[in-house]
N, C-alpha and C positions, 0 to 999 in steps of 0.2 A: 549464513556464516561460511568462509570458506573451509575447506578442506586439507587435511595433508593425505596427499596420494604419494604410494611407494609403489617402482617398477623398478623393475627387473624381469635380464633377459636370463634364464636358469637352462642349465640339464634338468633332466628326467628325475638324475636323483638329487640335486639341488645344488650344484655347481653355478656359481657365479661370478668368478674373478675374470674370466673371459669370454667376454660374447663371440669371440672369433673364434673359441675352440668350438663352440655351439652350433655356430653358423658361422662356417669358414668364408671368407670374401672372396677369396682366390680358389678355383676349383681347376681339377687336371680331368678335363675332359675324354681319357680315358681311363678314367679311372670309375668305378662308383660313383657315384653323385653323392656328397652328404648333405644333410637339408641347409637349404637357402632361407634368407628371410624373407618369405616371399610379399607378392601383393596385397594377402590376406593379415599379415603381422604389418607392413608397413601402414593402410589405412585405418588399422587399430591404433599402432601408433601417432597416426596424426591425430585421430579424434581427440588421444589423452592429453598431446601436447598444447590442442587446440584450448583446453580448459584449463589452461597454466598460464598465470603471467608472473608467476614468480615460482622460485626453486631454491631447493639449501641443499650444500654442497657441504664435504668434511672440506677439513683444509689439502689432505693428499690429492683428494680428487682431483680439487679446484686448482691447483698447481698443473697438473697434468694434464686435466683440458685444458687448461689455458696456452696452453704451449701446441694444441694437437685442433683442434675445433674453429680456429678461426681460419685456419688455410684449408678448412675439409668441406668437402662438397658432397657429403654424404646426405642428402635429402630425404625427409622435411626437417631430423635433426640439427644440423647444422645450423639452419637459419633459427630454429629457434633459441638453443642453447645460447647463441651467441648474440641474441637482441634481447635473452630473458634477462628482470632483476636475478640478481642469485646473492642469494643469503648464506655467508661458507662463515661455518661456526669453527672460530679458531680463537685462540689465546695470543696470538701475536698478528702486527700488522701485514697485511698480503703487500706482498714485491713486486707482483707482475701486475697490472691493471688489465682488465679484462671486461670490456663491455659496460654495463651498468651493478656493478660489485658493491657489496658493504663487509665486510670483517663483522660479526656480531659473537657474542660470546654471555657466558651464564649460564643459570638452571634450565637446561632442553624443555622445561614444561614450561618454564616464565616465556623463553624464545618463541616457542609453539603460542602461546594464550599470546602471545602481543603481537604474532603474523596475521593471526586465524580473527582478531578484532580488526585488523585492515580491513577497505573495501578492496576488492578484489576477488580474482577468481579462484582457484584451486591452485596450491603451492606444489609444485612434485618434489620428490626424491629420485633420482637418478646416481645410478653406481653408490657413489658412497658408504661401503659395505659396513663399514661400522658405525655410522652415525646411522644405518637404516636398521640396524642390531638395538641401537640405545633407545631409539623412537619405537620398536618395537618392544622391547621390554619393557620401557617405561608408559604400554598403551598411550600413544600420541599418535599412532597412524590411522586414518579414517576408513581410507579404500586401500586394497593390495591389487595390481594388475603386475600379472605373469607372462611372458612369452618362454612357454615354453617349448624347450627343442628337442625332436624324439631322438637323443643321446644320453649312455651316461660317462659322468667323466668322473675318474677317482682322483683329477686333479683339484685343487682350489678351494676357497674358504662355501662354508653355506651358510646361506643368510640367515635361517633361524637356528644356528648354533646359540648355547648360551641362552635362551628364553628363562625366566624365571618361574613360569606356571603354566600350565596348560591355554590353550586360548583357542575359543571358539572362533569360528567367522561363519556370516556366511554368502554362500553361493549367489552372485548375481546373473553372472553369466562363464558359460563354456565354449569356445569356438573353435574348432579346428580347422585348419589352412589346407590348403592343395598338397604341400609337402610336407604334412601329419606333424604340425609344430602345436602347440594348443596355447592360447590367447586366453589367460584366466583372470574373471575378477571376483574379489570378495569383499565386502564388509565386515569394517567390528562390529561388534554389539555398542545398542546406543550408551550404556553406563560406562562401558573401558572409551569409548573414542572421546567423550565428554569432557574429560579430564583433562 
């Protein structure tokens, strides 16, 4: 069966509205170095993307990559994002055409039970901060993968704001990168991911 995998690129203390405060693109080479995302975060990230051929998107999101990701050359990103199905759960019809898109809308669990009965491989979540809040709350997410950045920022939303109950995971793997970024995954438990 497959999977809903949630990623996310976070600070230390769980900042996630921008991966560029995290890992800046542009650095002043005389200045301090702050961590890059190095080689050891981007072959993690291929691996993940490698087991996705589909993805759900909020509708903010999906608006905003669409406008930003088909003229980027950010690699292995790019090419994916922009050849994956993407599933953007919205109430009204998408304006901008974007690759291979569907509008889908309803109960987050019925949408989840009718992706995860497709043949297919692992759905991700990317950015999407509120709709990866609702799948979170409402245990729908299978795997959690972390790139985390040794910063903290007292800027921006955290992704597990708002939880309704405690929630175990656990630990599959811990990796840390050349530039002390840490690559984390976990598991739900088999009775919450089920649902």
């Amino acid at each position: 069966m497959r999977r809903i995998v949630l990623y996310a690129i976070t600070s230390l203390d769980g900042s996630v509205d921008d991966p560029t405060r995290c890992f800046p693109p542009d650095v002043d080479p005389d200045k301090p170095q702050p961590p890059t995302f190095d080689d050891g975060l981007i072959e993690r990230e291929a691996a993940l993307i490698a087991r996705q051929d589909a993805v759900l998107l909020g509708r903010h999101m999906y608006d905003e990559w669409s406008r930003y990701w088909p003229t980027s050359d950010e690699q292995p990103f790019a090419d994916f994002i922009n050849g994956v199905k993407k599933y953007v759960v919205t109430s009204t019809p998408l304006t901008t055409q974007w690759g291979d898109s569907e509008a889908v809308s309803g109960p987050l669990a019925d949408l989840v039970r009718d992706l995860k009965a497709l043949p297919g491989g692992d759905i991700g979540v990317h950015g999407s901060i509120e709709l990866a809040r609702s799948l979170l709350a409402e245990g729908l997410v299978d795997e959690l993968h972390l790139a985390v950045a040794p910063v903290l920022d007292p800027e921006g939303r955290r992704l597990f704001e708002g939880l309704p109950e405690l929630q175990r995971l656990t630990l599959v793997s811990a990796t840390p990168t050349p530039t002390g970024a840490l690559w984390l995954v976990y598991r739900f438990g088999a009775a919450r991911a089920s649902r």
